[in-house]
C-alpha positions as CSV (number, residue, x, y, z in Angstrom):
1,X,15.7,-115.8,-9.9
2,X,18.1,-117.9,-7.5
3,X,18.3,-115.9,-4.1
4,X,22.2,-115.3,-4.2
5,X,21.6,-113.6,-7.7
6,X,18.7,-111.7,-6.5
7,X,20.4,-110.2,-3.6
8,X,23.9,-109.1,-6.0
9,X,21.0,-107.6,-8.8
10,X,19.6,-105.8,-5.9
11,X,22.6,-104.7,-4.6
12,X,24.2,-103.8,-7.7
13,X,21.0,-100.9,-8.3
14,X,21.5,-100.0,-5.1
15,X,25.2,-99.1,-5.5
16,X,24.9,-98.0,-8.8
17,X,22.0,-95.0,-7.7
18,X,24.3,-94.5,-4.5
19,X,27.3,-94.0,-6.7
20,X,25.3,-91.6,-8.7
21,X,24.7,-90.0,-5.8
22,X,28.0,-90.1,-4.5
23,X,29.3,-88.4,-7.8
24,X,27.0,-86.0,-7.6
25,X,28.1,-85.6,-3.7
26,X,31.7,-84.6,-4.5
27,X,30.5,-82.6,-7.3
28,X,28.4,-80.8,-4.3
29,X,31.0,-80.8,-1.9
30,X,33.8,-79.7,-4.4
31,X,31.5,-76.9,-5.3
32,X,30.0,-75.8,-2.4
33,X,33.4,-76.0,-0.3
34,X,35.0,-73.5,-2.7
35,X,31.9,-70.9,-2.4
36,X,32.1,-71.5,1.0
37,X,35.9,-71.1,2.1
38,X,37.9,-73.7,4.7
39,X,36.1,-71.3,7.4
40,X,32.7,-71.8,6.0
41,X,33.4,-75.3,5.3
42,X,34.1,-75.9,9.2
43,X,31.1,-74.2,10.6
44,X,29.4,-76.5,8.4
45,X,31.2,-79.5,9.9
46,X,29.9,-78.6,13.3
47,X,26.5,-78.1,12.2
48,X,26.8,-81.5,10.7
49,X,27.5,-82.8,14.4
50,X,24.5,-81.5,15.9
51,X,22.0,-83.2,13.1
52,X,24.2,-86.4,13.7
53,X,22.9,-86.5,17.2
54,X,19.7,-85.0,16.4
55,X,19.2,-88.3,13.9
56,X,18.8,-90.5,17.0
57,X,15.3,-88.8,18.6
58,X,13.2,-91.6,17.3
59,X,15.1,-93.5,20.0
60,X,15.9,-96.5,17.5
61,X,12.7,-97.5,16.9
62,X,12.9,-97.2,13.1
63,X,15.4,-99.6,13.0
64,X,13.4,-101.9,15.7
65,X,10.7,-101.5,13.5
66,X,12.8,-102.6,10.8
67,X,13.0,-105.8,12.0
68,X,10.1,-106.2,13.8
69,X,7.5,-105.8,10.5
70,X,9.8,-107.6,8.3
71,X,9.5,-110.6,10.9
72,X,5.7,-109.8,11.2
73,X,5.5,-109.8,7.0
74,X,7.6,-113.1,7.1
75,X,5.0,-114.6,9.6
76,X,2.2,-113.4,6.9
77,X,0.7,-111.2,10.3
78,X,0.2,-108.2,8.3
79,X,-2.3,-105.9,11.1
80,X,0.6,-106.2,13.3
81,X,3.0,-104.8,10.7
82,X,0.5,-101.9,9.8
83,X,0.2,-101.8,13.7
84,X,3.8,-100.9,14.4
85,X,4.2,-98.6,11.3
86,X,1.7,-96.2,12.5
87,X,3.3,-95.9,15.4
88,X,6.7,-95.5,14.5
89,X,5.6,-92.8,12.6
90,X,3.5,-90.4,15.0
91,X,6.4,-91.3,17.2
92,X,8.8,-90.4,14.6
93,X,7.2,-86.9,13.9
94,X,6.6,-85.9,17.8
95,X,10.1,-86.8,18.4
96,X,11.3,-84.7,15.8
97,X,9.3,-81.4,16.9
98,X,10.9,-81.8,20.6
99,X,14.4,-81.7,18.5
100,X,13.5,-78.3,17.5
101,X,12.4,-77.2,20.5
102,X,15.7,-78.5,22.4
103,X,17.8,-77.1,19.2
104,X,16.7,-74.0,19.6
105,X,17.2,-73.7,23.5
106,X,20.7,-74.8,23.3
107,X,21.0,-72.3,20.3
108,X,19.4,-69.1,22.5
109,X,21.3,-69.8,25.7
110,X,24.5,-72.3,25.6
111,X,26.0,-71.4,21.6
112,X,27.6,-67.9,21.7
113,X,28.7,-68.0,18.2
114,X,26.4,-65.9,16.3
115,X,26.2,-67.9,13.2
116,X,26.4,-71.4,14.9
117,X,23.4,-69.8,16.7
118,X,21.5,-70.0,13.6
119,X,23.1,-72.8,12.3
120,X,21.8,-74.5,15.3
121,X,18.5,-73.7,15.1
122,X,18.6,-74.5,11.1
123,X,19.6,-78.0,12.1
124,X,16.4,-79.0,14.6
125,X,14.0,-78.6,11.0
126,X,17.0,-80.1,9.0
127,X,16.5,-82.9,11.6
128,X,12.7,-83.1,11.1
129,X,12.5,-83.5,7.5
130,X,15.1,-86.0,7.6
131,X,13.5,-88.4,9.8
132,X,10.6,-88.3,7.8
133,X,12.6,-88.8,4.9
134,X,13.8,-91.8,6.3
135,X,11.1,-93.4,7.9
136,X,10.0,-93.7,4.3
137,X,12.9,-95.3,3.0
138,X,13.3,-97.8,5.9
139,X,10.0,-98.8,4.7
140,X,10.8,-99.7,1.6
141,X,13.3,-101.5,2.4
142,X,11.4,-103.5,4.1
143,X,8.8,-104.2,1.2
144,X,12.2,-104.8,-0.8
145,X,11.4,-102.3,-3.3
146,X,14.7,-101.9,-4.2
147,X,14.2,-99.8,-7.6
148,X,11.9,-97.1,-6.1
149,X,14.1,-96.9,-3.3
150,X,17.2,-96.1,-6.1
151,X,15.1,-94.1,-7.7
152,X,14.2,-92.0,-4.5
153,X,18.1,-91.2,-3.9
154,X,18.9,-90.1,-7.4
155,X,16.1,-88.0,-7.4
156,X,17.1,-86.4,-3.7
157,X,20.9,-86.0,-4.4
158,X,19.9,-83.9,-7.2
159,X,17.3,-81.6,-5.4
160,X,19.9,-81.3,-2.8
161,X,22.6,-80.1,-5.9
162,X,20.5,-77.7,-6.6
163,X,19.2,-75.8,-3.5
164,X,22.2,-76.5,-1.9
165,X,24.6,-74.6,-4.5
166,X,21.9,-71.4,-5.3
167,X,22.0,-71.6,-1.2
168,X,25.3,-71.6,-0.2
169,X,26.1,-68.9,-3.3
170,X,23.1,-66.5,-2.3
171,X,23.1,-66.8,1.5
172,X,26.5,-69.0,2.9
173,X,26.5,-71.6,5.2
174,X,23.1,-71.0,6.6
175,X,21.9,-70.6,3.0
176,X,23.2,-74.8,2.3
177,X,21.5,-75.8,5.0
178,X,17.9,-73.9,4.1
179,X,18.8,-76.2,0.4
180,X,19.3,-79.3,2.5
181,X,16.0,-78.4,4.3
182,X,14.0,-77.7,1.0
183,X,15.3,-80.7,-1.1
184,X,14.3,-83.3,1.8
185,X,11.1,-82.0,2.3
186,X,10.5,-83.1,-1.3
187,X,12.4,-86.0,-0.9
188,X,10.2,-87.1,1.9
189,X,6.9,-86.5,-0.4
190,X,8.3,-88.1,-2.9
191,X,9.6,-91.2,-1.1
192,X,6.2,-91.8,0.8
193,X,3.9,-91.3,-2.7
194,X,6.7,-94.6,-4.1
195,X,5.9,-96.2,-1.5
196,X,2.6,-96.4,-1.7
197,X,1.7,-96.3,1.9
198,X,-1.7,-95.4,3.9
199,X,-0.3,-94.1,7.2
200,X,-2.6,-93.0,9.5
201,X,-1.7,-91.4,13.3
202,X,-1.8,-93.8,15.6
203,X,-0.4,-93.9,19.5
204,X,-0.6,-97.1,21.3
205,X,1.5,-97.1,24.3
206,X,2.3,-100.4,24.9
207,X,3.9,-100.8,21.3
208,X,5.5,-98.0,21.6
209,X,7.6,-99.0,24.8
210,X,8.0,-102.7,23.5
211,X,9.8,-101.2,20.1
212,X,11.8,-98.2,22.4
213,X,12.9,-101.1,24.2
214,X,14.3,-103.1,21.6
215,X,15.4,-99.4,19.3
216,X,16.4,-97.5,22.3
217,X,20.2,-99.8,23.2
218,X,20.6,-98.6,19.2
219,X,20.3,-94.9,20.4
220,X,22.6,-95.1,22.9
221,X,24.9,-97.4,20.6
222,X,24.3,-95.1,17.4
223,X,25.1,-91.9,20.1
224,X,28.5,-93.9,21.2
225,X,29.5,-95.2,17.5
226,X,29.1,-91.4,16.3
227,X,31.2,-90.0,19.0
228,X,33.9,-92.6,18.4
229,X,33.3,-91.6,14.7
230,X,33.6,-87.7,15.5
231,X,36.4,-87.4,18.0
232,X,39.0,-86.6,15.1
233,X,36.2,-83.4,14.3
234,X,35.7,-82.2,17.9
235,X,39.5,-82.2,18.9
236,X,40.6,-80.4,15.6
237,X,37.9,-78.0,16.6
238,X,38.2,-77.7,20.0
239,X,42.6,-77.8,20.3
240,X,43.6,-76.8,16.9
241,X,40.9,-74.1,15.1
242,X,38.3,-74.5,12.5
243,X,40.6,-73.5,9.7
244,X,42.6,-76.8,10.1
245,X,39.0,-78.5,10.7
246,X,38.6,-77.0,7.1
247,X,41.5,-78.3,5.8
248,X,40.3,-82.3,7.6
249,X,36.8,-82.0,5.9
250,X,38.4,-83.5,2.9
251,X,39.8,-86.3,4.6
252,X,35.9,-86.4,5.9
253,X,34.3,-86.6,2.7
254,X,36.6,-88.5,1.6
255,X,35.6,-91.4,4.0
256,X,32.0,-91.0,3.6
257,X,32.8,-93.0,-0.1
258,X,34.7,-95.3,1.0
259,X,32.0,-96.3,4.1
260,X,29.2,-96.4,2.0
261,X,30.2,-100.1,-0.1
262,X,29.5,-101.7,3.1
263,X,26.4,-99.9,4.0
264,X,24.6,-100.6,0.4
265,X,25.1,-104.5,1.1
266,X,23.6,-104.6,4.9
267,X,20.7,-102.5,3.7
268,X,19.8,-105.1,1.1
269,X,20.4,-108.0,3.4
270,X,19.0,-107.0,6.3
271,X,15.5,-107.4,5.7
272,X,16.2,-111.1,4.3
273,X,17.9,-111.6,7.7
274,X,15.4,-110.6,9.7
275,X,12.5,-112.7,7.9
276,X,15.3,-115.5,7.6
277,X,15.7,-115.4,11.8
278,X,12.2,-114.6,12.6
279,X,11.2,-118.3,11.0
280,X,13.3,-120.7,12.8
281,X,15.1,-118.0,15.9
282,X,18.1,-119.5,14.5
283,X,21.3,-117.3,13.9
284,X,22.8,-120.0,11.5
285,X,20.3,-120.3,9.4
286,X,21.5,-116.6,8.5
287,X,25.4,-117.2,9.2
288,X,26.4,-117.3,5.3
289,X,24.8,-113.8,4.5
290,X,26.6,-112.5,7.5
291,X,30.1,-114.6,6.4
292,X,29.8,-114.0,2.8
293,X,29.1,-110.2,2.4
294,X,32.0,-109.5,5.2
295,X,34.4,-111.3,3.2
296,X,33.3,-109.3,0.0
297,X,34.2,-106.2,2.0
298,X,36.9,-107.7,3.1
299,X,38.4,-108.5,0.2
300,X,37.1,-105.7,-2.8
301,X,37.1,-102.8,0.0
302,X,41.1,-101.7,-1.3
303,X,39.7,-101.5,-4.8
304,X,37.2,-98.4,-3.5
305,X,39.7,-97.1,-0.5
306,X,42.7,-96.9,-3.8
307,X,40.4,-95.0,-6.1
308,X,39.4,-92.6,-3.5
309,X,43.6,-92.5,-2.5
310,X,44.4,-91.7,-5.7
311,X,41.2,-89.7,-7.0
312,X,40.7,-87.5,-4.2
313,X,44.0,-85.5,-4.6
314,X,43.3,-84.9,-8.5
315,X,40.0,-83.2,-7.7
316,X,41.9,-81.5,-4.7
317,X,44.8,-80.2,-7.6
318,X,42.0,-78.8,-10.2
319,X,39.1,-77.5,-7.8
320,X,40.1,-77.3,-4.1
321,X,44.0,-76.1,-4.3
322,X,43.4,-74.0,-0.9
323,X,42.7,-77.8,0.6
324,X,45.9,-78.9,-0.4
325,X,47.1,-78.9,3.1
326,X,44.6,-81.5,4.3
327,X,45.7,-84.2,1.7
328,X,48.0,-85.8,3.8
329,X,45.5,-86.4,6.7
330,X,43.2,-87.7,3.8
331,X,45.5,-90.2,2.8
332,X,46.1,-91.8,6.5
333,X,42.6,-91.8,7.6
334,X,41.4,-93.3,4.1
335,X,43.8,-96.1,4.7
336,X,42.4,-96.5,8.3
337,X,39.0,-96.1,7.7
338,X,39.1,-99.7,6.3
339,X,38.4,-101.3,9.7
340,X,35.6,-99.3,10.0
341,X,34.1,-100.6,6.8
342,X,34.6,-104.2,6.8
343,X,33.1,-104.2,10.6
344,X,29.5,-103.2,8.9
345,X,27.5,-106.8,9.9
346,X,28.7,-106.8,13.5
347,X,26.4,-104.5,14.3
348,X,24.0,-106.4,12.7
349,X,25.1,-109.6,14.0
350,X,23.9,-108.1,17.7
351,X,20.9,-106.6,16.7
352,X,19.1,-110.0,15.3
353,X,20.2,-112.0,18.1
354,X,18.6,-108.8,20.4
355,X,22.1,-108.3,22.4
356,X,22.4,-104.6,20.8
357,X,22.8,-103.2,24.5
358,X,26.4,-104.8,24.5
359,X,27.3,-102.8,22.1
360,X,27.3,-99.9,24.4
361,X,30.7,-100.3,26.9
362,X,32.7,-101.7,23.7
363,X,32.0,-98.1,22.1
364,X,32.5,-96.5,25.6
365,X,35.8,-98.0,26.0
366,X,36.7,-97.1,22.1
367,X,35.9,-93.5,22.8
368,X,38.0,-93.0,25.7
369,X,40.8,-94.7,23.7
370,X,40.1,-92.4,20.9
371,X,40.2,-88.9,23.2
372,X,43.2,-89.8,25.1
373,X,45.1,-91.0,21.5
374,X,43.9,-87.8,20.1
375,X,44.7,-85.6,22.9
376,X,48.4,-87.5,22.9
377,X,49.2,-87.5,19.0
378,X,48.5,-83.0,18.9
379,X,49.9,-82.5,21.9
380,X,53.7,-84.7,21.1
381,X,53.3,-84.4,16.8
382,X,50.4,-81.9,16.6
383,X,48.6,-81.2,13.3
384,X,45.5,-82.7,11.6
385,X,48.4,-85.0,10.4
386,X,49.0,-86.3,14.0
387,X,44.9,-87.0,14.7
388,X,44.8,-89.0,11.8
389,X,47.8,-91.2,12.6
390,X,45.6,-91.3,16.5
391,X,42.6,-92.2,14.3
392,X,44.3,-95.1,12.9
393,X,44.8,-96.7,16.1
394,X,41.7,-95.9,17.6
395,X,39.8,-98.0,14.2
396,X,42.2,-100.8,14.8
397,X,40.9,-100.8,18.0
398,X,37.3,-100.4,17.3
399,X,37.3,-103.4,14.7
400,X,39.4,-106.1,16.7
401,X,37.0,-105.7,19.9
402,X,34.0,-105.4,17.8
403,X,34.4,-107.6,15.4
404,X,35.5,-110.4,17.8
405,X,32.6,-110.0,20.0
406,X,30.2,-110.2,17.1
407,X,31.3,-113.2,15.1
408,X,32.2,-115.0,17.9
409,X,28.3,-116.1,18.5
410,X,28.8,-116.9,14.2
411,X,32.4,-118.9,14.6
412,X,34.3,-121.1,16.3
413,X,37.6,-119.5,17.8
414,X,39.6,-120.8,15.5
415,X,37.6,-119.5,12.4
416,X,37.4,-116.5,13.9
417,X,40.8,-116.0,14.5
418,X,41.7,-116.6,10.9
419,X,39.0,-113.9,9.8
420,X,40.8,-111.3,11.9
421,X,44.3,-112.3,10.8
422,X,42.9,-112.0,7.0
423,X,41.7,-108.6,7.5
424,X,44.9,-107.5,9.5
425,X,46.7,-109.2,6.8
426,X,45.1,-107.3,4.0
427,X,44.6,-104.2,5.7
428,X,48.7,-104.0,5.6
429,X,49.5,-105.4,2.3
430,X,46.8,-102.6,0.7
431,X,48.8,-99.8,3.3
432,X,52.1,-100.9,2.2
433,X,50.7,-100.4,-2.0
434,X,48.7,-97.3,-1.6
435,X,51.7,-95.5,0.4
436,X,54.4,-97.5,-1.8
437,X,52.9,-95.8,-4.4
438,X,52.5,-92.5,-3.3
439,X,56.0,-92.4,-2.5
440,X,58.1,-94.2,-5.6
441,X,55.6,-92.6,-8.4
442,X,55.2,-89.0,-9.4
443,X,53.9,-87.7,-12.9
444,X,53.9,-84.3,-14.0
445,X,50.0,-84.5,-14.9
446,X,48.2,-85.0,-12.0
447,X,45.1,-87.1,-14.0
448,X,47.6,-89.3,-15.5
449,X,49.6,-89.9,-12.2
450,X,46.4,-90.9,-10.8
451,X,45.4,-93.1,-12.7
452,X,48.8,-94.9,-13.6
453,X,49.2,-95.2,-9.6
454,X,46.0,-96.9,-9.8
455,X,46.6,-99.1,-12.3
456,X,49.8,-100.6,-10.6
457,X,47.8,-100.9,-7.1
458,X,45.1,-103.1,-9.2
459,X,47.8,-105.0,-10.6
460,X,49.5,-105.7,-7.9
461,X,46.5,-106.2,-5.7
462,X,45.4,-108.3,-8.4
463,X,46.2,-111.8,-6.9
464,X,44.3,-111.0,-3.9
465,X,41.3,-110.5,-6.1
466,X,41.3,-113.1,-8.2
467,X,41.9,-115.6,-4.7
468,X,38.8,-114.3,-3.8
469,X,36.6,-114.4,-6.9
470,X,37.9,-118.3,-7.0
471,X,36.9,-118.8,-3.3
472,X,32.9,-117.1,-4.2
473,X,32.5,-116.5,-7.8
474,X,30.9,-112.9,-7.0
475,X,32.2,-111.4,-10.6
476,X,30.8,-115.1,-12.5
477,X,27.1,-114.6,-10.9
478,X,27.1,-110.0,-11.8
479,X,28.7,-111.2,-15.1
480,X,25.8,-113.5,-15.4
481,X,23.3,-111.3,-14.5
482,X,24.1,-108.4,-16.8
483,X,24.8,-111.1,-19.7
484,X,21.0,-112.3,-19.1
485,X,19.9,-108.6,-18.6
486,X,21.1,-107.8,-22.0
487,X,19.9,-110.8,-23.5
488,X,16.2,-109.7,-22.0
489,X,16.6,-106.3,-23.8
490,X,17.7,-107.9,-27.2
491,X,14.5,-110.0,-27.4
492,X,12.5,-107.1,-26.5
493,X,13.8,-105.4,-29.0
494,X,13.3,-108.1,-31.7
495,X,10.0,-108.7,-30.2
């Protein structure tokens, strides 16, 4: 199979058991949120913060062992890729026990709160399982078995349905997260007997402290990038109460969908990267999968962001009508979050070339933009409404820096500056449909309003799309490979 249709195939199972998962996500969320109450739902936000930061206590060195075995397999050295597994793992595991202990220090003395105590505390073993989890995955990845790896995330999302309901019904918020805890436990057995690995425990200093220093810049990047990524959550919180926070979770899990088209691709292609750099230490033998799945973002992003605009609010209407108030914020910070999304490689960009630290005072500087817009936008408009509009900004902001630093080492300036004016370009043309809209077209049925307001975005967004598909032929090649896919079933079946 050619290489550019291997990597769409891949990608396509990827999405299509993340999608599953995603379904089964806002099923989970719809279900769990309306058990739970917008006050339940907001202690459950918080708790969500501390695992986010309790995800980074390998200190990146999954992800520098990420690209340090797949270089290793690409070289054919395969002791040294065994080498650094084993280590990342005992490292991974230690790591995570401290988590607990420092969760459950901050939860006795510094959280007065008494169910965020427990919730704290619930979050340190949350945090252990998970990293297990996936340091299992990651490897996987790396071996590129893509269909185990889907398989794996079907299978979890559907554990995780079903502890996290009977949880969150029998016991509450603390109850969800025991589920969570359960279902990636499994998950984590499950995911290691796929991939078909013979770990062993292994500590060897020195390749410890050569993969911290590669992973650790991530930590302190990955620490930064969820702050940035958080701010909305902590000043709702913190200025405005956890009952609005409630209301501003849907505008959070709404985002979560839209973020993950991006992801699915750079989890695919970074492997092939790294092997692709680690032959020749050349960035430009790799510069048209960095190019080429951008401009897919760039480009078929407004197709996911619109069905989530226009989705989200029906699900809201029939299953969620106490989180009626937080559709407005939904609807600006889904718009927004599109400069988020389509800035998924730059990251990447600076990790192969090994200038991840730089990362660091961009994402400083981003925060500090992000507080002060936030702090500004409650304190003149106030309202969940007013940080989303601060939001906005503050992702404008995030992408032009980022994304110019990144690409730059990819383009010459005056490529690059017509890859920003494109994005700006669509960004506000998609805005100016999805609020258009909103605005000029109201239906008495709320399923049929959404999907006739989707239908007129597609068609007029449509001559964006089909500029693009003439420019890379993405829909020819997935047409292609599902016309030879069926092909392959109908001679089995004659066979």
């Amino acid at each position: 199979m050619h290489f550019r249709e291997r990597i769409i195939k891949d990608t396509l199972m990827y999405s299509v058991a993340n999608y599953i998962a995603m379904g089964v996500g806002i099923f989970l969320s719809i279900v769990t949120k309306g058990i739970l109450g917008t006050l339940g739902a907001g202690y459950f936000a918080m708790i969500k913060v501390f695992t986010s930061y309790g995800a980074f206590s390998d200190l990146g060195t999954r992800d520098a062992m990420l690209r340090e075995v797949a270089q290793a397999v690409g070289a054919g050295d395969q002791k040294k890729a065994e080498r650094i597994r084993d280590t990342i793992f005992t490292f991974t595991l230690l790591s995570s026990l401290a988590v607990i202990v420092v969760f459950a220090i901050i939860s006795m003395f510094f959280v007065k709160d008494p169910l965020m105590k427990n919730g704290v505390l619930l979050a340190g073993f949350l945090v252990l399982v998970t990293q297990i989890y996936n340091f299992s995955i990651t490897f996987m990845r790396i071996l590129k078995k893509v269909s185990y790896l889907s398989l794996t995330i079907v299978a979890n999302i559907l554990g995780v349905a079903l502890f996290s309901i009977a949880g969150a019904y029998f016991f509450g918020v603390l109850g969800l997260v025991i589920g969570l805890i359960v279902t990636t436990f499994f998950s984590a057995f499950f995911a290691y007997w796929l991939s078909d690995m013979q770990l062993r425990f292994r500590w060897d200093t020195g390749e410890l402290w050569r993969l911290i220093r590669i992973g650790f810049p991530l930590v302190l990047a990955g620490y930064a990038l969820d702050t940035f990524l958080i701010v909305d959550t902590i000043m709702i919180g913190k200025m405005i109460g956890y009952n609005q926070l409630g209301f501003y979770t849907i505008a959070l899990m709404s985002i979560q969908q839209i973020n993950s088209l991006g992801r699915f691709s750079q989890i695919i292609l970074l492997p092939h990267i790294q092997e692709k750099y680690g032959k020749t230490q050349s960035l430009a033998d790799a510069k048209s999968l960095f190019v080429k799945s951008t401009t897919t973002l760039v480009y078929f992003l407004p197709v996911i962001i619109a069905l989530v605009f226009f989705g989200v609010p029906v699900i809201v209407h029939y299953f969620l009508p106490k989180f009626n108030p937080g559709l407005v914020a939904m609807r600006i910070l889904v718009t927004a979050y599109y400069f988020v999304a389509v800035n998924e490689m730059s990251s990447t960009i600076l990790f192969t070339i090994n200038k991840q630290a730089r990362q660091i005072p961009i994402l400083a500087v981003m925060i500090i933009i992000a507080i002060g817009l936030n702090y500004l936008f409650i304190k003149t408009k106030g309202g969940i409404e007013g940080v989303a509009l601060a939001t906005t900004i503050a992702y404008f902001f995030y992408f032009a820096f980022f994304f110019y630093y990144a690409f730059k080492h990819l383009m010459e300036k005056p490529e690059l500056r017509r890859s920003i004016l494109a994005v700006i370009g669509i960004f506000l043309y998609m805005a100016l449909l999805l609020h258009g809209t909103e605005a000029l077209c109201h239906l008495t049925n709320p399923l049929i309003d959404c999907v006739v307001k989707y239908l007129i975005f597609l068609l007029l967004f449509s001559p964006v799309l089909v500029f693009f598909e003439k420019k890379e032929g993405v829909f020819k090649t997935i047409v292609s490979i599902f016309r030879d896919k069926w092909k392959g079933v109908f001679r089995a079946t004659a066979s």
